[in-house]
C-alpha positions in Angstrom: 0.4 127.2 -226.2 -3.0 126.2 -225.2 -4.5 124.5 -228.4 -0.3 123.5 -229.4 1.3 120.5 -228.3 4.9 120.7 -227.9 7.2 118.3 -229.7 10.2 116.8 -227.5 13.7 118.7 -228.8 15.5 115.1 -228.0 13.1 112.2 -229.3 10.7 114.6 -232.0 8.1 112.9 -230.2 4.8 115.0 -229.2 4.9 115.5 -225.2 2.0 115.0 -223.0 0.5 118.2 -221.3 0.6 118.5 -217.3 1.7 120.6 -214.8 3.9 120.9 -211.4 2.7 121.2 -208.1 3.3 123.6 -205.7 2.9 122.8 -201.9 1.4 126.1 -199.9 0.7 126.0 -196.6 -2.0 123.6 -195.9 -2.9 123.7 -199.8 -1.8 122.8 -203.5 -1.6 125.0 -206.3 -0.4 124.5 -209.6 3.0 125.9 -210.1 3.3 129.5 -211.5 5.8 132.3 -212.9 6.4 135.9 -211.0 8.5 138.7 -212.3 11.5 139.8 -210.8 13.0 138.8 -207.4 11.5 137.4 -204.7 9.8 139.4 -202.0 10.6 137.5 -198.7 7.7 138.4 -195.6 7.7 136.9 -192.4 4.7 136.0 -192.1 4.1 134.0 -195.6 7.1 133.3 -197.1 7.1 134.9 -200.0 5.2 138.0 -201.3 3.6 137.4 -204.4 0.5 139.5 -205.1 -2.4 137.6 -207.1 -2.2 139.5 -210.2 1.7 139.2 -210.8 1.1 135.0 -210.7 1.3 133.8 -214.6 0.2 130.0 -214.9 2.7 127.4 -216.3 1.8 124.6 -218.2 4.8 121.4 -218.1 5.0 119.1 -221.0 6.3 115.8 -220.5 8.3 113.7 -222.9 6.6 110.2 -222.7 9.7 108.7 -224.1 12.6 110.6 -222.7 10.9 112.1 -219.5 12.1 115.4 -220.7 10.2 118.0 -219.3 9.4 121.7 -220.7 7.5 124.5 -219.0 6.0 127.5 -220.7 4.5 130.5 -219.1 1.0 131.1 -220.2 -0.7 134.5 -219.3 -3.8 134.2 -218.4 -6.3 134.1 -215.2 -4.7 132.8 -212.0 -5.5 130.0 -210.6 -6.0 128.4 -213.8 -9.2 126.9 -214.7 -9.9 123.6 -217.0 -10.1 124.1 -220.8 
């Protein structure tokens, strides 16, 4: 999905690559993907070990707004291309 760009399913338009964020504690990540059902702690929130975290990439409709996430394995946190 990396070197592809996504064509909108409404318009047939290509769709701009981007991402969502995700608000941690005193910190921003990009958003990402974990198997199964959530794991609730007390003292994080959530449970989520490094290695189960699969990056998602969000493509953007520039006409429509549409918006389409994929999953793309890989190294968490992502890096830059």
């Amino acid at each position: 999905m990396r070197d592809r760009q996504p064509e909108c399913v409404q318009c047939r338009r290509p769709m701009e690559r981007g991402y969502l964020v995700d608000h941690g504690y005193g910190a921003v990540y990009p958003l990402a993907w974990a198997a199964g059902f959530p794991k609730w702690s007390r003292w994080s929130g959530l449970k989520v070990r490094k290695e189960e975290k699969v990056p998602v990439a969000t493509f953007r409709c520039p006409r429509c707004g549409r918006l389409d996430s994929f999953a793309e394995p890989g190294e968490w946190p992502p890096r830059q291309p």
